[in-house]
C-alpha positions in Angstrom: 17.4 -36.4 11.0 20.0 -39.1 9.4 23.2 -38.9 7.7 23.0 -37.3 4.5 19.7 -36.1 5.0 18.8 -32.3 6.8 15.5 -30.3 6.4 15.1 -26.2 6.4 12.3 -24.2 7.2 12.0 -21.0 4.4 8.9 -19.6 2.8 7.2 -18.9 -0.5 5.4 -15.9 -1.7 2.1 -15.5 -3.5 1.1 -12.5 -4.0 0.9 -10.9 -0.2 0.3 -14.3 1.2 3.3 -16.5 2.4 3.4 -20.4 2.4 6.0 -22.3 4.9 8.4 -24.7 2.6 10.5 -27.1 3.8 13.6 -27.6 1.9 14.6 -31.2 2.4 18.0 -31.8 1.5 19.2 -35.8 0.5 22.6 -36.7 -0.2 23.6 -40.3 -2.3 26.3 -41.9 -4.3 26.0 -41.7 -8.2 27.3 -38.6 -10.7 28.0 -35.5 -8.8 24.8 -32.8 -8.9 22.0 -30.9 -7.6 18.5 -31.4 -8.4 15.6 -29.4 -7.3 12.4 -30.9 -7.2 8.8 -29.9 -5.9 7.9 -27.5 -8.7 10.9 -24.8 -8.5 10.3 -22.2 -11.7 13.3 -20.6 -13.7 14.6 -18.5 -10.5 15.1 -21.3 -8.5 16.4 -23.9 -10.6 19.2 -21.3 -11.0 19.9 -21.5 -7.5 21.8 -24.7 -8.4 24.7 -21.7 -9.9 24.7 -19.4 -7.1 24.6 -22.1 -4.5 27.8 -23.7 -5.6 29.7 -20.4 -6.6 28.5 -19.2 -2.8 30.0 -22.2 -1.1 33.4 -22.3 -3.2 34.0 -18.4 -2.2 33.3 -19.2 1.4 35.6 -21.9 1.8 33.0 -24.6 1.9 34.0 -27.8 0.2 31.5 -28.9 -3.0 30.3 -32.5 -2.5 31.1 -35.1 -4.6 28.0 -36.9 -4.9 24.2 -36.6 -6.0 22.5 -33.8 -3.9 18.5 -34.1 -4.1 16.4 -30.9 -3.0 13.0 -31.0 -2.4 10.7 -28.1 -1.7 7.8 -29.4 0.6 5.0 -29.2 -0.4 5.7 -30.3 -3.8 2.4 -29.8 -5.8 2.7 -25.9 -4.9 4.3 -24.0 -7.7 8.0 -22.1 -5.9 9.1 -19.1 -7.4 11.6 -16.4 -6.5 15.2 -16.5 -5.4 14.8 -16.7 -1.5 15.4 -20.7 -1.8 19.6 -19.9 -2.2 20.0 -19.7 1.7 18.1 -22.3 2.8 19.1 -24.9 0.2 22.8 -24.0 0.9 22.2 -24.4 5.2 20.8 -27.4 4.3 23.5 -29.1 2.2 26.2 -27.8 4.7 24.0 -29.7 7.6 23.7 -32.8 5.6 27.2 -33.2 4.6 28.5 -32.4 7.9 29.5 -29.1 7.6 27.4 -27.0 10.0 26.1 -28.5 12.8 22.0 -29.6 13.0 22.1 -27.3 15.6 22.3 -24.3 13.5 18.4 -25.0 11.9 16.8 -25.6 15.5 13.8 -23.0 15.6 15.1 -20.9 12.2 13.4 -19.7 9.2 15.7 -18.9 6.1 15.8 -16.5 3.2 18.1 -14.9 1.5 19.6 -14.7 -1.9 23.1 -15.5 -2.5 25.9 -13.5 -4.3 28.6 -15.4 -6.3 31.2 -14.4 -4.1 29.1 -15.6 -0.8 27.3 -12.4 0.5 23.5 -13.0 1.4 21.3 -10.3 -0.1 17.5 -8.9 0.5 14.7 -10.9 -1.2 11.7 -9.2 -2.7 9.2 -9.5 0.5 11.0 -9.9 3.4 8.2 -8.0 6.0 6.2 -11.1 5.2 8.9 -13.4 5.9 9.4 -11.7 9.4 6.1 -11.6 10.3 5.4 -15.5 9.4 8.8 -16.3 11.3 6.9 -14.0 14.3 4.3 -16.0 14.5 5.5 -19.5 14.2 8.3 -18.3 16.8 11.2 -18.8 14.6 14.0 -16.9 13.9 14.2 -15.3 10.7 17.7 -15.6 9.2 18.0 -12.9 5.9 20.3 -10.4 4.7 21.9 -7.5 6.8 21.0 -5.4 4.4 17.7 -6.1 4.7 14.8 -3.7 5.2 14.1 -5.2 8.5 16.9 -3.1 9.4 15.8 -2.4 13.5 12.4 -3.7 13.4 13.3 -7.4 13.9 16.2 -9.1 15.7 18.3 -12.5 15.0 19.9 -14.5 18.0 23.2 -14.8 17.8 23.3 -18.3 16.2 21.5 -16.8 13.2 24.5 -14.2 12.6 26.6 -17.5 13.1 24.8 -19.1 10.3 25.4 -16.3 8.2 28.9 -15.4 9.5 29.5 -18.9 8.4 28.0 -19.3 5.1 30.3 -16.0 4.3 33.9 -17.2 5.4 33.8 -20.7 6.3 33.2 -22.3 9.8 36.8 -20.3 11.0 35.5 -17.3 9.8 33.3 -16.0 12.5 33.9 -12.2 11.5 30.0 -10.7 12.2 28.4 -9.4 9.2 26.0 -7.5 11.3 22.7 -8.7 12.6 19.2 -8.1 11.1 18.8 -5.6 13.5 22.8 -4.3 13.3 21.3 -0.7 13.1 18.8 1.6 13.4 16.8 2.4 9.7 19.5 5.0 8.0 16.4 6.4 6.3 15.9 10.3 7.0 12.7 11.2 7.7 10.1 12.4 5.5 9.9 16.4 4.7 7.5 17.6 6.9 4.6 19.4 5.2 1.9 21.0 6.3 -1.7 22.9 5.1 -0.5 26.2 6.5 2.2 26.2 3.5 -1.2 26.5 1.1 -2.8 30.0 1.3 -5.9 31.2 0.5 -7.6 27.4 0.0 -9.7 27.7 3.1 -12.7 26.2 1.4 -11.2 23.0 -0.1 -9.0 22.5 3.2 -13.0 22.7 4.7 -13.2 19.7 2.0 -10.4 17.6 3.2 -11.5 17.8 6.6 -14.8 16.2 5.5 -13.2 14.2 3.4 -10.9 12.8 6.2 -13.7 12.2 8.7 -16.0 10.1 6.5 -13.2 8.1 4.1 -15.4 10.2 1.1 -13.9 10.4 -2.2 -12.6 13.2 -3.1 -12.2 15.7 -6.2 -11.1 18.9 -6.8 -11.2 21.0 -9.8 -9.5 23.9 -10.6 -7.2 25.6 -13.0 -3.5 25.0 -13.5 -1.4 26.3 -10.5 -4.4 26.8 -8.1 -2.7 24.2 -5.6 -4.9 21.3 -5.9 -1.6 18.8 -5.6 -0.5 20.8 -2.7 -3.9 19.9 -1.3 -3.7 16.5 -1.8 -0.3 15.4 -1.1 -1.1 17.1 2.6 -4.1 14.7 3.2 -2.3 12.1 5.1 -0.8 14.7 7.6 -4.5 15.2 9.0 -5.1 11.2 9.0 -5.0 9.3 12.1 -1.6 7.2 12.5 -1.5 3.4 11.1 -3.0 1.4 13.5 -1.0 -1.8 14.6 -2.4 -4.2 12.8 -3.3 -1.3 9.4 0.9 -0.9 9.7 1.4 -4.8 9.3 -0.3 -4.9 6.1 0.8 -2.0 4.9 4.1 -2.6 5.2 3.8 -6.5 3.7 2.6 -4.9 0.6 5.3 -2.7 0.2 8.2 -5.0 1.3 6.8 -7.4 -1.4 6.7 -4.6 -4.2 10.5 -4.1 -3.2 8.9 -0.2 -2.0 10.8 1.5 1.0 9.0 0.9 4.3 10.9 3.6 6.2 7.7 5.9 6.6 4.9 3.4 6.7 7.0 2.1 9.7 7.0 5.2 11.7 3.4 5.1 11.5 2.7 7.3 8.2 -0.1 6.4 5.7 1.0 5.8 2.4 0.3 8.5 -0.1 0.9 7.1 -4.0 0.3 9.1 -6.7 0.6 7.7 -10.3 1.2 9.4 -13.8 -1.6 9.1 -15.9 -0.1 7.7 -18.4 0.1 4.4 -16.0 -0.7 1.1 -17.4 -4.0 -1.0 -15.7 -1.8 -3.3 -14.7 0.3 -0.6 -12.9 -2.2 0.8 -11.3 -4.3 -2.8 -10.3 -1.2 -5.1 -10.3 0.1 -7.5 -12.0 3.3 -8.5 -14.2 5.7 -11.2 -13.1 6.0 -12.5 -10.3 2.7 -10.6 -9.8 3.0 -7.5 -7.8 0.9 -5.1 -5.9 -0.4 -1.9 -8.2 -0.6 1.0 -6.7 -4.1 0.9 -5.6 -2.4 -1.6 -3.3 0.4 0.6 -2.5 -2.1 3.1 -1.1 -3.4 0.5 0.9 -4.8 2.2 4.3 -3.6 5.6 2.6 -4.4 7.9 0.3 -4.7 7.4 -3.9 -4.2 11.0 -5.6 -5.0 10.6 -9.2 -3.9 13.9 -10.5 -5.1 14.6 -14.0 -8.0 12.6 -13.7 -10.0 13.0 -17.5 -6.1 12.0 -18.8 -6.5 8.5 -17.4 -7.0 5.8 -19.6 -11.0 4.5 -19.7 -9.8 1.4 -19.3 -7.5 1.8 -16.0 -10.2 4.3 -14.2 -13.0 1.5 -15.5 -10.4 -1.1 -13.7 -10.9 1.2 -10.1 -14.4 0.1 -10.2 -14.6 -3.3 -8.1 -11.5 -2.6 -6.2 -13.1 0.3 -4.6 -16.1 -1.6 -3.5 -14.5 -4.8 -2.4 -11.3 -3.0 -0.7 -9.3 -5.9 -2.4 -7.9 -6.7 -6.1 -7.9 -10.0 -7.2 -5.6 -11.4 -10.1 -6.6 -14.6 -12.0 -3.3 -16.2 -13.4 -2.9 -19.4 -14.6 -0.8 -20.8 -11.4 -3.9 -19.4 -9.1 -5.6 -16.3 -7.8 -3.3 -13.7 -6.3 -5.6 -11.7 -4.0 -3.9 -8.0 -3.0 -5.6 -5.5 0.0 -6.3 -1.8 -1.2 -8.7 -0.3 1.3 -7.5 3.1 0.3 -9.0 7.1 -0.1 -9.5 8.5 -3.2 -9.0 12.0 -3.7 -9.2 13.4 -7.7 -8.2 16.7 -9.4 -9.3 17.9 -13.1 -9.3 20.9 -14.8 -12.4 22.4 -15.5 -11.6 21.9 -19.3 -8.9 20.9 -21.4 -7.0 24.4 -21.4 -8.1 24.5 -17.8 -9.3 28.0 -17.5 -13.1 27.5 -17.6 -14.4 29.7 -14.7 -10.8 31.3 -14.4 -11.3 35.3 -13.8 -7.8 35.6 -14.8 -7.7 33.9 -18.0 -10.2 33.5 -20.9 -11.0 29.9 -21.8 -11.0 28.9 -25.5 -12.5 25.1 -25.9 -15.1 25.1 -27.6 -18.3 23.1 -25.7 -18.8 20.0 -27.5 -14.7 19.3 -26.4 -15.5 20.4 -23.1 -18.1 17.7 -23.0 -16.1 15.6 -24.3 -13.3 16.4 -21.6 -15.3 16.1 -18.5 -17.2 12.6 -19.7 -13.9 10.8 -19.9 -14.1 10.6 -16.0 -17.4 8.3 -16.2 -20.2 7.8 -14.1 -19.1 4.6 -12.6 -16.2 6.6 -10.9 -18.2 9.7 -10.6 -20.5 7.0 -8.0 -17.6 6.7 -5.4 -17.1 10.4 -5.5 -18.9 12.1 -2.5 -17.1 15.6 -2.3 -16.3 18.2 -5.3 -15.2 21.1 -4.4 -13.8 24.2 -7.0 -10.0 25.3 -6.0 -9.6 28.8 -7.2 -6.2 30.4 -7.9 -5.2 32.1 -4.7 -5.2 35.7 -4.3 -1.8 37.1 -5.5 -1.8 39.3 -2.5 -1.8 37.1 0.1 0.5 34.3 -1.8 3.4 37.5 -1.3 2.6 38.9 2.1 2.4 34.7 2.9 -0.7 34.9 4.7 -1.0 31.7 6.3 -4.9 29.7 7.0 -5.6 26.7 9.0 -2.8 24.2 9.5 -2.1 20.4 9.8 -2.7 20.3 13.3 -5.6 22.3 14.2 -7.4 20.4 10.7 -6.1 16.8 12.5 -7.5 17.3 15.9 -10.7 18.3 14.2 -10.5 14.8 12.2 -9.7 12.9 15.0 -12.4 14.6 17.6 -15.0 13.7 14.4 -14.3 10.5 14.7 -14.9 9.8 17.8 -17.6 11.2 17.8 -19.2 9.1 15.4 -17.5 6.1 16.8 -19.6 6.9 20.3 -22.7 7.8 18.4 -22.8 4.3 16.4 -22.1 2.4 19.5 -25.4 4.2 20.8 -27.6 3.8 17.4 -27.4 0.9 14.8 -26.9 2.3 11.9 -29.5 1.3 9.5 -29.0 -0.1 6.3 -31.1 2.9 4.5 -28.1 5.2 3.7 -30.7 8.7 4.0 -31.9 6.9 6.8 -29.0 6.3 8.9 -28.0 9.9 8.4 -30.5 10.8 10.9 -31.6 14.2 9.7 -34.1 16.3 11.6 -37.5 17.4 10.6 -36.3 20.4 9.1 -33.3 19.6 7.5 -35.5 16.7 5.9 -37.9 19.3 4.4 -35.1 21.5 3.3 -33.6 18.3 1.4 -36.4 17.8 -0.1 -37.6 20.5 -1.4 -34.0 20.8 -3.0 -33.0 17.8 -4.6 -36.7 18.7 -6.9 -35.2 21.8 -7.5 -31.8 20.5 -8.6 -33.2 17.4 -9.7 -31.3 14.8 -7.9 -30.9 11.3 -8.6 -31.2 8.4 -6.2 -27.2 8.4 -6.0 -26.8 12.1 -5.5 -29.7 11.9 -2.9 -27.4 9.4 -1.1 -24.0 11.1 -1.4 -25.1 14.1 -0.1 -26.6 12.6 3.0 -23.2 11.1 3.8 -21.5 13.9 3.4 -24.2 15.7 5.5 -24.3 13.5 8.2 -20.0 13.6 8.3 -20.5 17.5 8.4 -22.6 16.6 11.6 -20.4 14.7 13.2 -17.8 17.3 12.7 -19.7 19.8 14.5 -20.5 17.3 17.5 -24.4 17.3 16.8 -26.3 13.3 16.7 -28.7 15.0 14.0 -28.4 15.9 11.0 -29.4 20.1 10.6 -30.4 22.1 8.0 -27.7 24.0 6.9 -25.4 20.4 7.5 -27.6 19.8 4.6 -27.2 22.7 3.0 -23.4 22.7 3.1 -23.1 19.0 1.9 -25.3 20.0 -1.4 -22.2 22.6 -2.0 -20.1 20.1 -2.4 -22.3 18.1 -5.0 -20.8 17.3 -8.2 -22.1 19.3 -10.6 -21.0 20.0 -14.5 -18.8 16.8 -13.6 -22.1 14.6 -12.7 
């Protein structure tokens, strides 16, 4: 590295994805300046502001000649504001200021205040977890969300110490990892605290073992939100490498990671009033929807027939591919969302169709009407319907209590296994009645009942999934009858 000259390792975002940049930093005579080269957008080219406000308010002198930045690659389009720390490191190292020293093995970003302080950037889980495995350091703001996940060496607070108060004013301003994560925990919930829903708890259970979609429909105040938001406390913890992504695509939606990072699965649950590009992503800078926010969680859409068309149409290929893909004209930003569906409607627009308690008064053509806004196409990823009826008033006083959290997760979890031995044993074939290995008489039973009902080729195969889940649940490698029989209950029916 020569005089006047220094180079800085920092990072761009795309989407979830993160590029390494290398801010190279050249000094020369001519009119006093800062240009930015190598396809900077509006946010950084402002950086040329904060970056000389920062250094005046830490007692860094301004120098008096022509500063050149490039950002490495240069036919790669940089956007954001994480360039301020890097660019300002740089043009302290190549004027002399801060020793070369200080860059050795270091990844920067950060945004910088006017008066100096650094503050979080929009993604910084990616940032750590690029730094991680290129075995840098990551140097970012204190206040960062990294708060006790990831640590900085000393030289890092030095850095930042530094860029704050001058090179005399080593006053810490607290490492990356200054703290634990000042979050409080989550409210704990649990099934127990729903009473008298022992048939849609059966549901989740299924639903939880085999990743089926699921909806419930019900009236008004029967608990199906209650239901649902318990889903994830049955769910297996994130697994190592399911946490990591998870936690990327909500540090770069600026989401809090607090729960994801003791292990919970994400539960999102959106208005429906929400926009497609709310729910798929989108917007600028293009960010994660909230099909990506429930990456390796659960997606509750609670009103279901309120949704748009257009937003439930946009579900479609996301919930066969597990990923979202957003055409812009700078490139394709490609987002994860391997999610669970779970669904609740009213049976009709007044919601009291099939209440006991309450007399419904739509008249049928709108109650067609109502029930087709959900569409077919959706309707296809939908294994498991199940009616919630309004709970006994009785038992909701004396708080008569059913089966809770734990006694429906160890049930999940055994299921699981299960199956995870019995595929290791037999291949699954690529016949999805097949695969479900049902027995001779549970075969016969099948039959004979998808003529009655008349089932369709889909039905047919939703209800052997579900079947063959209900075996697994009950430890058995074939599928019975009344695993059949059980799984046709849960059919969709007026909602098919």
């Amino acid at each position: 590295m020569g005089a006047g000259c220094a180079t800085v390792e920092t990072a761009v975002l795309h989407g979830v994805e993160i590029t390494p940049v290398h801010v190279e930093v050249s000094t020369s005579g001519g009119l006093p300046g800062l240009d930015i080269v190598g396809m900077p957008d509006v946010a950084v080219l402002e950086a040329r502001s904060r970056v000389r406000c920062a250094l005046r308010s830490s007692n860094f002198n301004l120098p008096r000649m022509h500063v050149t930045i490039n950002l490495a690659p240069s036919d790669m389009r940089k956007s954001g504001t994480a360039f301020d720390l890097p660019i300002a490191v740089a043009i302290l190292i190549a004027t002399g200021q801060l020793p070369p020293s200080v860059a050795d093995r270091a990844l920067f970003a950060g945004e910088l205040a006017l008066n100096g302080e650094v503050c979080p950037v929009r993604g910084d889980m990616a940032y750590a977890m690029l730094a991680q495995s290129e075995g840098l350091t990551l140097v970012t703001s204190a206040a960062s969300a990294l708060a006790g996940e990831w640590r900085c060496a000393t030289k890092a607070i030095r850095v930042l110490a530094q860029l704050k108060g001058g090179l005399d004013g080593l006053a810490s301003l607290g490492s990356v990892a200054g703290g634990e994560q000042g979050e409080a925990e989550s409210p704990l919930i649990d099934f127990s605290d729903v009473v008298d829903q022992e048939l849609p708890k059966r549901a989740m259970i299924i639903a939880a073992v085999g990743r089926h979609g699921l909806l419930m429909v019900g009236p008004p105040g029967a608990g199906k939100t209650m239901l649902a938001r318990r889903l994830p406390t049955i769910l297996p913890p994130l697994a190592e490498e399911e946490q990591a992504k998870a936690l990327v695509v909500h540090s770069v939606a600026g989401q809090d990671v607090a729960g994801i990072a003791r292990g919970e699965r994400p539960f999102r649950a959106p208005h429906h009033s929400i926009s497609v590009g709310g729910l798929v992503g989108g917007g600028r800078p293009v960010t994660p929807g909230e099909i990506s926010l429930a990456h390796q969680g659960v997606l509750f859409l609670d009103e279901l027939p309120e949704f748009a068309r257009s937003a439930l149409q946009a579900l479609r290929q996301p919930l066969e591919d597990h990923v979202v893909r957003i055409v812009r004209v700078d490139g394709v930003y490609t987002f994860p969302c391997d999610f669970q569906l779970v669904a609740a409607a009213n049976p009709c627009p007044c919601g009291h169709l099939g209440d006991p308690g309450h007399e419904c008064t739509c008249p049928p053509a709108r109650i067609s009407a109502y029930q087709a806004r959900i569409g077919g196409p959706l309707m296809d990823r939908i294994d498991v319907v199940v009616d919630v009826a309004r709970p006994q008033t009785a038992k909701v006083i004396r708080g008569h209590e059913g089966m809770g959290s734990r006694e429906m997760r160890e049930l999940v979890l055994g299921a699981r296994e299960f199956r995870s031995w019995r595929e290791t044993r037999d291949p699954v074939a690529r016949d999805p009645v097949a695969s479900a290995n049902l027995d001779l008489q549970a075969q016969g039973t099948f039959e004979r009942l998808a003529d009655q009902l008349a089932l369709g080729g889909r039905a047919i195969v939703r209800v052997a999934r579900v079947a063959r889940t209900i075996a697994d649940l009950e430890g058995r490698e074939r599928v019975c009858e009344e695993d059949v029989v059980e799984a046709l209950g849960f059919r969709a029916r007026s909602l098919e």
